[in-house]
C-alpha positions, -999 to 999 in steps of 0.1 A, spaced: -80 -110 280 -50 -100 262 -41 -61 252 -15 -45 229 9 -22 235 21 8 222 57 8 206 75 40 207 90 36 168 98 71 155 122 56 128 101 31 116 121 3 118 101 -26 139 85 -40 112 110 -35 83 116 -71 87 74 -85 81 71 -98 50 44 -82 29 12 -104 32 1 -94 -6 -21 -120 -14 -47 -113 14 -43 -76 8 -50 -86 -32 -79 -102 -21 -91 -73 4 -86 -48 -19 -109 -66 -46 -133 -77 -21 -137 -40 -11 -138 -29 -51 -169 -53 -54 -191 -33 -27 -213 -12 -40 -234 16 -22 -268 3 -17 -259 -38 -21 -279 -53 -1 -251 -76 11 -232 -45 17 -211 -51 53 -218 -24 83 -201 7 87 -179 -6 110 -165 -33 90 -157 -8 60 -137 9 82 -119 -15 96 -113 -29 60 -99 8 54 -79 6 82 -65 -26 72 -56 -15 37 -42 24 48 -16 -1 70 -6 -24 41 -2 7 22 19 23 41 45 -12 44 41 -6 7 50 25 6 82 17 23 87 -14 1 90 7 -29 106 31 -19 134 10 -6 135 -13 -37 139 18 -61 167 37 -40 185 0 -46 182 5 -82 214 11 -101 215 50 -104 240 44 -137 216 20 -153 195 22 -188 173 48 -195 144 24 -188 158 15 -154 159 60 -144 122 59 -158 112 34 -141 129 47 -105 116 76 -116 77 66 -118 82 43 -83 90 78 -66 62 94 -80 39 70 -68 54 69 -37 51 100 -35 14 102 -43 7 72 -20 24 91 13 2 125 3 -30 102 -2 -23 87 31 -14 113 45 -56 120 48 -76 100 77 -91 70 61 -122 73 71 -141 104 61 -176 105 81 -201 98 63 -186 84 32 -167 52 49 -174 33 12 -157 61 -7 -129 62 15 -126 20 15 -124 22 -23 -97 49 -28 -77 29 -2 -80 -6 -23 -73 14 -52 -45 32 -37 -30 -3 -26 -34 -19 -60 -14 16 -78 15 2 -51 18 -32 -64 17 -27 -96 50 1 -93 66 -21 -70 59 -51 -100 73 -28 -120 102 -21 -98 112 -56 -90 113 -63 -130 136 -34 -134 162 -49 -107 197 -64 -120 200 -100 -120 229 -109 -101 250 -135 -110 257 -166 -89 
């Protein structure tokens, strides 16, 4: 049997170098948008929270992605560029108070999987944003 470890990390820098896995998060977060309370084909408890789990981690990577590709934004640029800087640090910003909440809220494990799907799919679509805004440089 294999077992993790713990790695102290108090500057958050292990994993800075992980790619973002989107696509399986895309598909998480939608699979997770589709359950509805009462489904009959609704998974266990257990597996909603882990799904929550699973998404509250992306989001955080997120979270870090953003917020690194809007500080590398020109800070000179269009008005355009400022606003849209502007937006990816408000939602930044809403994402780390959002996450800052556990996940998984007692009896309401469903409610707390679909605010974290949501929360993930507010992330890529600022960081879309974002990434459109950045400077094309030359070659």
């Amino acid at each position: 049997m294999t077992y993790g470890s713990t790695v102290h990390d108090p500057a958050g820098r292990w994993d800075t170098d992980i790619p973002l896995d989107r696509e399986r998060n895309e598909q998480l977060a939608a699979v997770v948008l589709s359950w509805r309370q009462g489904d009959d084909d609704l998974p266990i408890q257990a597996d909603i929270e882990q799904a929550t789990f699973q998404l509250t981690g992306y989001a955080n990577l997120l979270v870090r992605e953003l917020q690194a590709k809007a500080a590398a934004l020109p800070r000179n640029g269009q008005a355009s560029v400022v606003a849209v800087r502007t937006l990816a640090h408000i939602a930044a910003g809403e994402a780390v108070r959002r996450l800052s909440v556990p996940p998984v809220h007692g009896r309401q494990p469903l409610r707390a999987a679909h605010s974290r799907a949501r929360l993930v799919d507010a992330l890529h679509a600022a960081l879309d944003r974002t990434l459109a805004a950045m400077p094309v440089v030359g070659h």
